[in-house]
N, C-alpha and C positions, 0 to 999 in steps of 0.2 A: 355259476361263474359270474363274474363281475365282468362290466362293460369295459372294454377299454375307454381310455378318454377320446374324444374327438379332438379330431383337426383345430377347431376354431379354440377347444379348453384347451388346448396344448399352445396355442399359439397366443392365445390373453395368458395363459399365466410367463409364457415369456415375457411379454410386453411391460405387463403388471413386473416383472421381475429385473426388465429395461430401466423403468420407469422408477425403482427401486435408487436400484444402483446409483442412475443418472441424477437421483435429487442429494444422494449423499454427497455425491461433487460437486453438486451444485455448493452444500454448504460450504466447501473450501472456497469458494467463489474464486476460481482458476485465472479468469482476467486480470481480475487485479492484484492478484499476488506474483501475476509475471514482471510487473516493475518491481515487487521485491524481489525477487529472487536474483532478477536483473542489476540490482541495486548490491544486494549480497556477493555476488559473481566476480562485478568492477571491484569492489572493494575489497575482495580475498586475491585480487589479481594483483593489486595494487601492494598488499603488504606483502603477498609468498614472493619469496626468498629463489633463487637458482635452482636450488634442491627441494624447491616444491615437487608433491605429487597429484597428478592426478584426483587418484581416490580422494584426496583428501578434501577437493573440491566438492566431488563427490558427493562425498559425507555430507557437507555443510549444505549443500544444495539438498539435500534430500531431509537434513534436519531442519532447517529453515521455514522447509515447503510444509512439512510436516506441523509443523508450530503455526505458522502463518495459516493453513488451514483450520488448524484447533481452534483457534482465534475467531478465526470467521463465523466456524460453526458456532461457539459459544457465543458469540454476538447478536445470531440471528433467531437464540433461543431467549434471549434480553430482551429480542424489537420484535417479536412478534408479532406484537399487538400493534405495535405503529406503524410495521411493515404492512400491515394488510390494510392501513389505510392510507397508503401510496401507491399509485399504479405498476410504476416500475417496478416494485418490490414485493406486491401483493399475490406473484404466484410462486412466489419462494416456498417450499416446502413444510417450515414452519408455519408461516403466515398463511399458508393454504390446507392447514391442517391436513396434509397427506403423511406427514411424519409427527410423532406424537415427541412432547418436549423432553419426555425421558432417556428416546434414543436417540433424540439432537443433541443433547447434554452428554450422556457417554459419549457419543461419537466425537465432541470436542476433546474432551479429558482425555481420551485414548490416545487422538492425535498429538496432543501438547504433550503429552506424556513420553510417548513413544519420539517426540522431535526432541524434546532437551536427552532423552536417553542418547541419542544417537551423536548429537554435540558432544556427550560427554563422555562418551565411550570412547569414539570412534576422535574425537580432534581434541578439545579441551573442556574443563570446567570452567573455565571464565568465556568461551563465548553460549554454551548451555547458560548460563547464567544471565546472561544479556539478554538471550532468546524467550527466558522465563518473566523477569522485567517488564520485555517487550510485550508478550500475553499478561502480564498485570495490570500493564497503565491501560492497556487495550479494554481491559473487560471490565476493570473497578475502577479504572479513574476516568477516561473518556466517555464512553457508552451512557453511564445515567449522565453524565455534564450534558448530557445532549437533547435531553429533555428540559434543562433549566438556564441555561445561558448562551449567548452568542460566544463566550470564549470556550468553548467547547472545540472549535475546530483550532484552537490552539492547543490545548492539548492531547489534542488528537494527534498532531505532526508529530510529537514525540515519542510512540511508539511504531505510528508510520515511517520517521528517520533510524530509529534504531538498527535495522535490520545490515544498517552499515559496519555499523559498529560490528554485531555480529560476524559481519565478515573478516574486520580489520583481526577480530580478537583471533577468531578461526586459525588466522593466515600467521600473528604474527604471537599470540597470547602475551598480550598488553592492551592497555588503554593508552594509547600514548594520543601525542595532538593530530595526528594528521590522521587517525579513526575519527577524532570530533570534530575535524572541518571537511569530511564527506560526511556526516552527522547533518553538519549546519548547513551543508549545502539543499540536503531534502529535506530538514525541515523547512527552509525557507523556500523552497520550489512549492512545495505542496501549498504553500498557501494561495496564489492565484490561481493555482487547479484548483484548490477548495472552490475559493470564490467564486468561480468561472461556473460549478458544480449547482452550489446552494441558486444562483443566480437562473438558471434556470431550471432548476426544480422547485422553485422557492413557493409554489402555490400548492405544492405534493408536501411538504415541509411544513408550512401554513399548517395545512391540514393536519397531519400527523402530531402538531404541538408543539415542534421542534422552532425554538428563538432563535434562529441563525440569522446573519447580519439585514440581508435581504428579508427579511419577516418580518422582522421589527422596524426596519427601515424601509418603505417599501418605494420608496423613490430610485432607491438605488445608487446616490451619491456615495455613500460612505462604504457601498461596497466597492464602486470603482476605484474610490480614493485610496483605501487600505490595498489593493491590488498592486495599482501602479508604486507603492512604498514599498510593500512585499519584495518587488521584482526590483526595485531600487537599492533593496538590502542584498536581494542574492548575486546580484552581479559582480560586488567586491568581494562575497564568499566563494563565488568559484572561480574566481582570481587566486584562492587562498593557496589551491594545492602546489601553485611554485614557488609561495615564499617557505613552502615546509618540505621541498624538497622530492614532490611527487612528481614534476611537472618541470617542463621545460618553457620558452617563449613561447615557442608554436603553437603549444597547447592556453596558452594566452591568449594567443591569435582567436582561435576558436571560442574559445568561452566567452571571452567577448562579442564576440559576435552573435552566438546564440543567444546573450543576453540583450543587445541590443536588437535581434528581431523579436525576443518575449517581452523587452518593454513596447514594442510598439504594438503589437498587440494589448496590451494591459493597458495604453493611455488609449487605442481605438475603444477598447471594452470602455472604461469612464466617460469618454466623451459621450455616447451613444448609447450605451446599456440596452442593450436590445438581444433578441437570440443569435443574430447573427454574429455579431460579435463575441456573446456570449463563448457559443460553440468555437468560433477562431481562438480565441483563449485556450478552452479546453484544450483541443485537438490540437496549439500549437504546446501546450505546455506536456502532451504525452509525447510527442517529438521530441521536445527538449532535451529530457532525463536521458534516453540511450542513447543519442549524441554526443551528448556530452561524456559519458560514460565511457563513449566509442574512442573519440579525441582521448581524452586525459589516460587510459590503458595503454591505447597507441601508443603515445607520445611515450610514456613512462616505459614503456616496454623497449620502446626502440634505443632508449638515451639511460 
């Protein structure tokens, strides 16, 4: 007869099989795709109609997350090599060779695969379409830029804004302008989140090869400067949603306002460039986005 297993093989091969599971999630990198889905949500609220449904959100959320995850994964099977010479990024699954790059790579393709299926089954062909787009500029046009140039976190916002549109198209199946001025509003938020980001990680960046503004610049002027412009552009874009008709005064009221406490932030970050500032940047530009997202639904919902 053959030994049963023990206690302690039975309970490593669960852990081992925790431990599994847990790094495949990790590749969807869960955090930060809650601003998009968050980003997806507002924006599908904003176009559906009286006789919206439910499900139909549903769908889009669960296509979106699906994609946005593919993405990750496929990303982090790209930066392997440079993730594991960054701290923060160095025990990602890849980069810690617990997962080998063959089943980081299906794992992506499935996801992306399985998220434009479900766009386009289940809501439309033109926001599956966006969502596939958005996984292109993601993995073939940003990803290597980011090894060779500081405009790299430019085009990066553009498949990071997308995920608006996806919703706009979801909710309303068009492109019309008032998808590309919640488009323009995250592309141009994300940019002093970027900066706020690179700025301090900028010696984990250094390291890895990566020419982002603070690298190449290491005084730090011209990261603040670009900041406070950034946040000087998005303040009249998310003014934009009540001359197209999304958006009431009130919701004026507020956008302004939030913009006028993330520029003072972003001329505190310039003036002093330091972590502390740094991180108020950051943390006040993750506030930002579902606030404002909060107000302009509200608002729109209500009027």
């Amino acid at each position: 007869m053959s030994a049963s297993p023990s206690h302690a093989e039975v309970a490593g091969a669960a852990d081992r099989a925790h431990t599994k599971s847990g790094d495949f999630v990790t590749l969807t990198k869960p955090r930060l795709n809650f601003l998009v889905l968050l980003t997806t949500a507002a924006a599908f609220s904003l176009g559906a109609g009286p006789q919206s449904r439910l499900i139909d959100l549903v769908h889009t959320l669960v296509g979106t997350f699906l994609v946005a995850g593919g993405a990750a994964a496929l990303n982090q099977v790209w930066e392997r090599r440079t993730d594991r010479l960054m701290r923060r990024t160095q025990r990602r699954p890849l980069a810690d060779e617990r997962m080998s790059v063959m089943s980081g790579t299906v794992f992506g393709l499935v996801l992306t695969v399985a998220g434009v299926a479900e766009l386009a089954l289940f809501i439309n062909t033109l926001s599956a379409s966006v969502a596939l787009v958005t996984t292109a500029t993601y993995i073939l046009f940003y990803t290597p830029l980011k090894l060779r140039t500081s405009l790299s976190t430019i085009a990066g916002a553009v498949p990071g804004a997308l995920p608006a549109v996806i919703g706009w198209a979801a909710a309303t199946n068009t492109l019309s302008i008032q998808g590309w001025v919640l488009f323009g509003i995250v592309f141009m938020w994300q940019m002093p989140h970027f900066l706020a980001i690179a700025w301090m990680y900028r010696d984990e960046y250094a390291r890895a090869g990566m020419p982002l503004l603070p690298v190449i610049e290491p005084d730090g002027r011209s990261t603040g400067r670009q900041a406070v412009l950034y946040t000087a552009a998005l303040i009249p874009l998310s003014m934009a949603p009540t001359g197209v008709g999304l958006a009431t005064a009130y919701y004026l009221v507020g956008a302004i306002t939030l913009g006028a406490v993330l520029m003072v932030l972003s001329l505190e970050f310039s003036a002093k460039r330091n972590m502390d500032t740094a991180r108020r940047l950051f943390y006040g530009s993750i506030l930002y986005l579902p606030i404002l997202w909060a107000i302009l639904v509200f608002d729109h919902r209500a009027h």
